[in-house]
C-alpha positions as CSV (number, residue, x, y, z in Angstrom):
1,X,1.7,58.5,-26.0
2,X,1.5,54.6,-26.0
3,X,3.8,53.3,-23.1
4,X,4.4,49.6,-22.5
5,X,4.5,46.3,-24.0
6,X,1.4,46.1,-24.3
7,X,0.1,49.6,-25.2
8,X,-1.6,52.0,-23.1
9,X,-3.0,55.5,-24.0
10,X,-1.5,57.7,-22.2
11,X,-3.2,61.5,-22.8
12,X,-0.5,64.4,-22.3
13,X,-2.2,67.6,-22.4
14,X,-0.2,70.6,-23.8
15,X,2.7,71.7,-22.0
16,X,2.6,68.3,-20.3
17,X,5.7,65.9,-18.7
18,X,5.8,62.3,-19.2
19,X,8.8,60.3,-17.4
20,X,9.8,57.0,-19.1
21,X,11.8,54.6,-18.2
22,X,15.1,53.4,-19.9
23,X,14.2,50.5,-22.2
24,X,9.9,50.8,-22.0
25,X,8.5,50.6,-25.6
26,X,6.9,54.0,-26.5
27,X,5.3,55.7,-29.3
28,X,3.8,59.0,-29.6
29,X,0.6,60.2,-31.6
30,X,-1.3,63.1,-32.2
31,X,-5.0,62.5,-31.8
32,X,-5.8,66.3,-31.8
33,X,-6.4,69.0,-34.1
34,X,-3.4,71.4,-33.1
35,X,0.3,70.5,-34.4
36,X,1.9,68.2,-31.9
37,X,5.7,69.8,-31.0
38,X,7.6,67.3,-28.8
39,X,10.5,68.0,-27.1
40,X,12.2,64.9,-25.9
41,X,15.5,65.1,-23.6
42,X,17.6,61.5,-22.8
43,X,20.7,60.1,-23.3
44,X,21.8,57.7,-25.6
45,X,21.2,54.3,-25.1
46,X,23.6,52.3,-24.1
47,X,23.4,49.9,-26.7
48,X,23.2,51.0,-30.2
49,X,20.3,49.0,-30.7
50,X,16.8,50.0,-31.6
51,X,13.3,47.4,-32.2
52,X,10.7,48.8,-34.6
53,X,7.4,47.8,-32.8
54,X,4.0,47.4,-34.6
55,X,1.7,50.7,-35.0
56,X,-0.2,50.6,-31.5
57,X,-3.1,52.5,-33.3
């Protein structure tokens, strides 16, 4: 993952947690070989209101 607005890696191995805080800008990526399956619990934002950020790779 790439957490923060100003990007840093952030290596989850399998089966790993991550905790994230409402409103941090995030985006995930698979830099290994294996199929990346996330599963990704929250609740909805409070404002319907999403930013596209650039590609951190």
């Amino acid at each position: 993952m790439y957490l923060g607005d100003h990007p840093e890696r952030q290596d989850v191995p399998t089966g790993g947690l991550v905790h994230v805080e409402p409103g941090t800008p995030l985006q995930t990526a698979n830099h290994g070989d294996e199929d990346l399956v996330p599963y990704i619990y929250g609740t909805p934002p409070e404002r319907e209101q999403a930013e596209i950020l650039d590609s951190a790779l």
